[in-house]
C-alpha positions in Angstrom: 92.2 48.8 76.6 94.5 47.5 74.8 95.0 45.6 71.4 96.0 41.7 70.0 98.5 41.7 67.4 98.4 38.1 65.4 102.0 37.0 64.0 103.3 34.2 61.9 106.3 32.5 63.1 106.9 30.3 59.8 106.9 27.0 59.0 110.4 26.2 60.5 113.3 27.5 62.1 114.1 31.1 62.5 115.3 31.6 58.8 111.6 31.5 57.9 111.0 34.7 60.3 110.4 38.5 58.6 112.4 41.2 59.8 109.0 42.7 60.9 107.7 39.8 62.8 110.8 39.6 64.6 111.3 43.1 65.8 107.2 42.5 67.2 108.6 39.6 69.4 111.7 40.8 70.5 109.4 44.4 71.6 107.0 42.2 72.7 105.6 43.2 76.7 103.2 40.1 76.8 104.1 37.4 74.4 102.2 34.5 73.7 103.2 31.8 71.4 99.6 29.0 71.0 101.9 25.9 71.3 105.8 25.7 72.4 105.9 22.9 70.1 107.7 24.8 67.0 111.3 24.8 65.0 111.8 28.3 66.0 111.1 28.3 69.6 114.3 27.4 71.1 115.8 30.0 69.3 113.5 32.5 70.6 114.8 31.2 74.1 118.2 31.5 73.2 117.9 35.1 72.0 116.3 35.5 75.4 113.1 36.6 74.1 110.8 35.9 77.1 107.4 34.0 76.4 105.0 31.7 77.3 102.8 29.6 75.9 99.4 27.3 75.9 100.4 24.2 76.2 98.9 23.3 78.9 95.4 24.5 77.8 95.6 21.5 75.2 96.2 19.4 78.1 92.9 20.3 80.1 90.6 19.4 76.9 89.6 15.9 74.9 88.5 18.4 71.8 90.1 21.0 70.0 87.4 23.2 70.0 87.6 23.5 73.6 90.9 24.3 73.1 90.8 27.1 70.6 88.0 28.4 72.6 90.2 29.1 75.6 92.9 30.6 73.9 91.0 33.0 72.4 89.2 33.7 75.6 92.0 34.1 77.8 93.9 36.3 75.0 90.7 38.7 75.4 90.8 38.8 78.8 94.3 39.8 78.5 94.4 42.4 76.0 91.6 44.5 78.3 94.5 45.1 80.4 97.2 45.8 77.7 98.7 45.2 74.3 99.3 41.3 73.7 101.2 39.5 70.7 100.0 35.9 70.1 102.6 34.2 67.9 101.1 31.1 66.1 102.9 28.6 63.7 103.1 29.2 60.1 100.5 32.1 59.0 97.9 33.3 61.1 95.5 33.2 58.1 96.0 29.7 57.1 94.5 27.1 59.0 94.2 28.7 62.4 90.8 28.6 64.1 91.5 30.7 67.5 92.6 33.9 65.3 89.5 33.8 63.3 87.7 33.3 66.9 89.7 36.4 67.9 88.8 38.6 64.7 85.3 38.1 64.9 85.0 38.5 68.7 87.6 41.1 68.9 85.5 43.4 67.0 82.2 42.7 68.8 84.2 43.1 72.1 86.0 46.5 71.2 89.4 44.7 71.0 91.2 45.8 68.1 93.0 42.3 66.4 95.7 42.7 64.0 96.9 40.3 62.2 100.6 40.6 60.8 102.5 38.3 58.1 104.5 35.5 58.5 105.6 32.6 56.0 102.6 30.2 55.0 103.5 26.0 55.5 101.6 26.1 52.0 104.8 27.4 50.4 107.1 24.4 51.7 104.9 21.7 51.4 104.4 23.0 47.9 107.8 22.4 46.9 108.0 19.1 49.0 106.1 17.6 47.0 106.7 19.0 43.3 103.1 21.0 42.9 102.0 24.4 41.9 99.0 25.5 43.5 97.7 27.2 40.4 96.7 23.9 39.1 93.7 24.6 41.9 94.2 22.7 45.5 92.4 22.2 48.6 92.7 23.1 52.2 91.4 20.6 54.6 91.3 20.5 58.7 91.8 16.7 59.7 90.9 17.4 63.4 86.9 17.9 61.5 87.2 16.1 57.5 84.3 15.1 56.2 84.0 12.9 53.5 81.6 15.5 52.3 84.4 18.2 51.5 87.1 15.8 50.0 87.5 17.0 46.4 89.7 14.1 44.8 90.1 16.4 41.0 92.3 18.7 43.0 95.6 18.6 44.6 94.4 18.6 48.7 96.3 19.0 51.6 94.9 17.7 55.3 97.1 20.1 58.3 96.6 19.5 61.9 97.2 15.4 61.2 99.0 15.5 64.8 99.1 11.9 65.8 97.7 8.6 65.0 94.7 8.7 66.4 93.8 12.2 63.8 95.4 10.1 61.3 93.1 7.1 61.8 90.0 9.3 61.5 91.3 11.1 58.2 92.2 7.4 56.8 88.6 6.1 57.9 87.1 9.1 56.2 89.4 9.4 52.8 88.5 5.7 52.6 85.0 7.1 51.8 86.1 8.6 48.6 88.7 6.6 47.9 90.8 2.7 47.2 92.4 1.8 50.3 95.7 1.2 48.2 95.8 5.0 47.0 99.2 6.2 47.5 99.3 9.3 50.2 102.0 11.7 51.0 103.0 13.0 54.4 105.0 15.7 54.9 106.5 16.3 58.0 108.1 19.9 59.1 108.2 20.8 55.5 111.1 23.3 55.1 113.2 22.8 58.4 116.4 21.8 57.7 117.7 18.7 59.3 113.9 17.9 60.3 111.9 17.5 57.4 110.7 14.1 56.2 108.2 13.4 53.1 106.6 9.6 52.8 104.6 8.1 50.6 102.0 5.0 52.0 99.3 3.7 50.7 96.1 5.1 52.4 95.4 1.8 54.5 98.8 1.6 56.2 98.5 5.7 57.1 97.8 5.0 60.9 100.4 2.5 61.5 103.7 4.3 62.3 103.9 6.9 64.8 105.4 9.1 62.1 102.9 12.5 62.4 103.7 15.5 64.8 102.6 19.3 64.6 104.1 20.3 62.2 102.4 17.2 59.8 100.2 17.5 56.8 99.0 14.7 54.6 98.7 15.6 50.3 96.6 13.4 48.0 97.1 14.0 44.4 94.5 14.5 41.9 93.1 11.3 40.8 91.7 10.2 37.5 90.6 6.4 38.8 87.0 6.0 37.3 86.0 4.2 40.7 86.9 7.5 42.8 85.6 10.4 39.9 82.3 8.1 39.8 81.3 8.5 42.9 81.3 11.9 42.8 77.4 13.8 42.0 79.3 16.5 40.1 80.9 13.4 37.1 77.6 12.0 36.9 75.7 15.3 36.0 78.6 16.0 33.3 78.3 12.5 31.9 74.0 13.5 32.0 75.3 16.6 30.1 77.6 15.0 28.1 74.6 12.6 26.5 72.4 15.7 26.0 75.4 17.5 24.0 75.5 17.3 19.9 78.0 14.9 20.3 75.9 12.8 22.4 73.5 9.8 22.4 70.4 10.4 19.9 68.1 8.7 22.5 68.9 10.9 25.6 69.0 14.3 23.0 65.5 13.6 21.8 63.9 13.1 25.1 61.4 15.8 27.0 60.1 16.4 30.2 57.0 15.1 28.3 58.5 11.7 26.6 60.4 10.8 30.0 57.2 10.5 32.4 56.1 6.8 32.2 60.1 6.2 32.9 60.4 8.2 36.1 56.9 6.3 37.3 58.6 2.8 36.0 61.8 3.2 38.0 60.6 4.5 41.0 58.2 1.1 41.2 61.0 -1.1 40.1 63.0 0.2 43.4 60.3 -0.7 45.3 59.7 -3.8 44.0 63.7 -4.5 45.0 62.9 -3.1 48.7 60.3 -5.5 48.9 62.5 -8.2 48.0 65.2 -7.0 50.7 67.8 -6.9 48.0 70.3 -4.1 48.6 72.5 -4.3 45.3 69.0 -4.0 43.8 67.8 -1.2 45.6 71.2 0.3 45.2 70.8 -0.2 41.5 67.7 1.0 40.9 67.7 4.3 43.2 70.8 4.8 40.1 68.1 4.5 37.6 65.7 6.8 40.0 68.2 9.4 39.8 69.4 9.0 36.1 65.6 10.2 35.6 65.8 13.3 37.7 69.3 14.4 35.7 67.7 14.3 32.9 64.9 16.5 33.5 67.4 19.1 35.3 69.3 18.9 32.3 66.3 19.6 30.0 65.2 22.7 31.7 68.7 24.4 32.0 69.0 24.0 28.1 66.3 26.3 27.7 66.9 27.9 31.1 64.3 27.2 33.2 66.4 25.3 36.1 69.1 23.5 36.8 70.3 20.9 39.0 71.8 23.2 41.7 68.3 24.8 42.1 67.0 21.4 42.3 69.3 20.9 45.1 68.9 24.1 46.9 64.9 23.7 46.8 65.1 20.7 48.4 67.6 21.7 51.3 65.4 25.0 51.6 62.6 22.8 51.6 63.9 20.4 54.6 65.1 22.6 57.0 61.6 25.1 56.7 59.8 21.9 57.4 61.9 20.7 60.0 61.3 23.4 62.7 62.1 21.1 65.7 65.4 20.2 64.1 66.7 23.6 62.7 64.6 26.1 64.8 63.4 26.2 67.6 60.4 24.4 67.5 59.3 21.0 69.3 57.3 18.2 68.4 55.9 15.4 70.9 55.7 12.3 68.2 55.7 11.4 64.8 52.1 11.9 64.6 53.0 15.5 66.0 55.7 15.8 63.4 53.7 15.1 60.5 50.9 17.7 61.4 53.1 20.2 61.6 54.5 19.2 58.2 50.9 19.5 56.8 50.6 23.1 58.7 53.7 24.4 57.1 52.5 23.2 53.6 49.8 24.9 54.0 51.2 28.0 54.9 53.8 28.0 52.0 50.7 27.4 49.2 48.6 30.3 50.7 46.1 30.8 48.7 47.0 29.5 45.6 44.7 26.6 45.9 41.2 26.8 45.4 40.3 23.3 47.0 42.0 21.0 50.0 41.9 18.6 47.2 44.1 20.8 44.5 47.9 19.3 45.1 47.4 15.3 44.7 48.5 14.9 41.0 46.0 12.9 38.8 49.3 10.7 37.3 49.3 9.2 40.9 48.5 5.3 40.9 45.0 4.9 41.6 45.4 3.5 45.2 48.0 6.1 46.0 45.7 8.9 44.8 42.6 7.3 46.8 44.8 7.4 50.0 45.9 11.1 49.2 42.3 12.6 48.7 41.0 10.5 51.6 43.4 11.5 54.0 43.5 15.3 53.0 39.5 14.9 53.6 40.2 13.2 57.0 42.2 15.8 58.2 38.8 18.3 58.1 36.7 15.8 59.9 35.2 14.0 56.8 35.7 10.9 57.7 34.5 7.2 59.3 34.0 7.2 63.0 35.6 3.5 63.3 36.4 0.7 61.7 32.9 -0.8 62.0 31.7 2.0 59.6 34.5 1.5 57.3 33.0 -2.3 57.4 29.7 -1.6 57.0 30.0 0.7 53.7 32.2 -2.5 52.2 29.5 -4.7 52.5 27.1 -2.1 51.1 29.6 -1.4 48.0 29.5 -5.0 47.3 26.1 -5.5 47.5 26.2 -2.8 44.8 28.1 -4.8 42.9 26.2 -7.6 42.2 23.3 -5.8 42.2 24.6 -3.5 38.9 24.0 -3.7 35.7 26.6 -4.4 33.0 27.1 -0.4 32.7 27.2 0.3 36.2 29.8 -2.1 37.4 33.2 -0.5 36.6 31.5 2.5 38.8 30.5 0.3 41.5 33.7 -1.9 41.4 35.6 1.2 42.2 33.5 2.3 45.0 34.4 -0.7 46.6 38.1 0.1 46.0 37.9 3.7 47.3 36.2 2.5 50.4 38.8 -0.8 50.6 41.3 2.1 50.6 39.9 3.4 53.8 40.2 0.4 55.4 43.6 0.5 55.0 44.3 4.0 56.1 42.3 2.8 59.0 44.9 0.5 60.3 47.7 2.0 58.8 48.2 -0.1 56.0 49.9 1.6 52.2 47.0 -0.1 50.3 49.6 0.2 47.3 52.6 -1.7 48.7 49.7 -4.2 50.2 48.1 -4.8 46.7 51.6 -5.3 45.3 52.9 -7.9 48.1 49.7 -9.5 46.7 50.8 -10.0 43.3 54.0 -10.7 44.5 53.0 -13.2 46.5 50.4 -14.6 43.6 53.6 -15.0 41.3 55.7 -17.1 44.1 52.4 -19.4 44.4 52.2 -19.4 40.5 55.7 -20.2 39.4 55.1 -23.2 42.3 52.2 -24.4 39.9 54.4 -24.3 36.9 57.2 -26.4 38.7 55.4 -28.8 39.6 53.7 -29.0 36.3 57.1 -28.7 34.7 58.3 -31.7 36.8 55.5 -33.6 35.2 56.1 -32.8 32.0 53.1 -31.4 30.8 51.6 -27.2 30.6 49.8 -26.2 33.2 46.7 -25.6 31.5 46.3 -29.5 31.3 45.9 -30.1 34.6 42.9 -29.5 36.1 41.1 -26.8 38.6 41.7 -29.5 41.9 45.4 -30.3 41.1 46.3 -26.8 40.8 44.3 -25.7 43.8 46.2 -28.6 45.5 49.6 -27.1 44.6 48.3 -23.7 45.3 47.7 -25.1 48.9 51.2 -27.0 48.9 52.5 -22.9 48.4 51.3 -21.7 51.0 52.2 -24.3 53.6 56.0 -23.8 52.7 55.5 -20.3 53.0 54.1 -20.4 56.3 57.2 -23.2 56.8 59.2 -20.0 55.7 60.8 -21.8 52.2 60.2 -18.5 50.5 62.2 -19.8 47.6 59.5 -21.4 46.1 
């Protein structure tokens, strides 16, 4: 058995090689250099220091992955039957996926890895483009970006950009975060004399020139443009933060958890209201105002300790992946219907016994239709239920029999008997009795403002005309609705 040693050949020619590293390659019985597409390699052949390389494994594959997975593999293989150097560009620490592949499997396998120096990329680019790394930077893979990592208050740097086709998917994605005119640097074999280029585009035109090769890396500089920091989560709970400080807005300081409930009830139905509408600024808008409300309460309790937004966060994502067992485990499910059961199961499971009823859970600041649904369905779920529709029927006709049978006294009761069991008439065919009553008042104001029009048109109130006229524009409605003129 023998053993892998990892070495760094520099970003560029053979000035950026250590005395160290080159002794290793010139000694070197099986040397293997990842690509044959590097500054210093011809000078390697010219010193006649044998080699070969895996440039044809990148051939074989459509992904990198793939790629690094070979490499790694065959390197393994290798080193069972001897010592092996594998020479990679650059440092073997920075931004090299098949020697952490061969560090962690190394161990497992009983293959010793060691990793040697060599000159970082980092340090050329650095000075290529006039920044010191203290000021904090990021480290970024284009062959894999996500929008998700981009961190526009640092200095970042995307390696690996090797063509244009990796250079149209870092554009598409940096177009996430950012203005398509934001200026971008590449860099180009950063450090190699006679080779190195640095230009600047604006993000939209970074695809259009085939000027990217292996040795390419794209920096963005900090930005301070309020349309890229305000996108960000992490501004908007400073500027939360920033309203709760001394220095802040009196309003937001003197608010509680307490004081800001009917607000969090008031948004959340003024989003719906835009969803019903089918008005995505509005919905946009609103899920803002949704969230403002959730801040704010994260930002109240880590003032006096109790939480903070990160734990709100990390609940959540704990939260969805435990409940998600067909997605993150190992789980299956046949259907929705399936999926939701097993949501109810795991609920269970995580409340144990802390409550004393089936019904404990279903807050009383619920809407009144919302709750209904809740305690019905929760009751449904142990058999307590209708057998049918027809049943369901039957006890609506009984409540309003009740009704107008009642005394003054008993009629609020007996009014909202008939709404509990209307409530299970909806459940029955799988109707949200809440977003059904409010597509009727929606619907009552279209007709309404109709009545107003055409009483406007006439130049008198409404309240002068009478019952038949306005029952006759009532009826004039809800033809064009049914015509589809919804603009009424």
């Amino acid at each position: 058995m023998g053993k892998i040693t990892v070495v760094g050949l520099g970003p560029g020619d053979e000035d950026g090689l250590s005395l160290g590293v080159f002794r290793l390659l010139t000694q070197a019985e099986d040397l293997w250099l990842r690509t044959g597409r590097h500054p210093v390699v011809s000078w390697l052949e010219e010193e006649g220091i044998s080699c070969r390389t895996f440039d044809s494994v990148y051939e074989k594959h459509t992904d990198f992955p793939s790629v690094y997975r070979e490499i790694a593999d065959e390197l393994l293989v290798r080193a069972r039957e001897g010592n092996v150097v594998y020479a990679v560009p650059g440092h073997p620490m920075v931004a090299e996926k098949t020697v952490e592949i061969l560090r962690l499997e190394g161990s497992e396998q009983g293959v010793p890895v060691e990793v040697k120096g060599g000159a970082s990329f980092l340090d050329a680019v650095f000075t290529c483009v006039g920044v010191d790394p203290v000021d904090g930077f990021l480290l970024l893979d284009g062959t894999a970006l996500e929008a998700g990592e981009v961190n526009p208050r640092v200095h970042q740097l995307i390696t690996q950009v090797y063509d244009r086709m990796i250079a149209s998917e870092v554009k598409l994605t940096l177009m996430e975060v950012y203005p398509d005119d934001t200026p971008v640097t590449v860099v180009t074999a950063a450090g190699v004399p006679g080779q190195e280029r640095v230009e600047q585009v604006p993000l939209y035109l970074l695809d259009r020139k085939e000027r990217f090769g292996n040795l390419s890396t794209v920096y963005i500089p900090p930005s301070s443009n309020p349309d890229v920091l305000h996108r960000q989560f992490s501004t908007l709970v400073e500027i939360i933060a920033h309203l709760r400080a001394p220095e802040g807005c009196p309003w937001d300081r003197k608010q509680t958890h307490e004081s800001l409930r009917p607000y969090l009830l008031e948004e959340s139905y003024e989003f719906l209201e835009a969803v019903a509408e089918g008005d995505p600024e509005g919905m946009a808008d609103e899920l803002g105002d949704v969230l403002l409300q959730v801040l704010l309460h994260a930002q109240i309790a880590s003032e006096t300790g109790e939480f903070a937004i990160g734990d709100v966060v990390k609940n959540l994502a704990d939260k969805l992946i435990r409940r998600h067992p067909h997605v993150f485990g190992e789980e299956s499910v046949e259907d929705e219907t399936d999926v939701k059961r097993k949501w109810e199961e795991i609920k269970a499971r995580e409340r144990g016994e802390k409550e004393r009823s089936l019904l404990e859970g279903i807050p009383g600041e619920f809407p009144a239709l919302v709750r209904a649904l809740k305690l019905q369905r929760k009751a449904a779920g142990v058999g307590f239920d209708w057998d049918s529709t027809e049943g369901v029927r039957d006890k609506i006709e009984e409540e309003l029999a009740e009704v107008f049978t009642a005394s003054p006294a008993e009629r609020e009761e007996e009014v909202g008997d008939l709404f509990f069991t209307i409530v299970a008439l909806a459940r029955f065919f799988q109707v949200d009795p809440e977003q059904a009553l409010l597509g009727a008042c929606r619907k009552f104001v279209r007709r309404f403002h109709h009545l107003e029009a055409e009483a406007r048109r006439r130049g008198r109130p409404v309240k002068d005309f009478p019952l038949t006229q306005l029952d006759a524009w009532w009826e004039q409605a809800k033809e064009a609705e049914r015509r589809g003129q919804r603009n009424l």
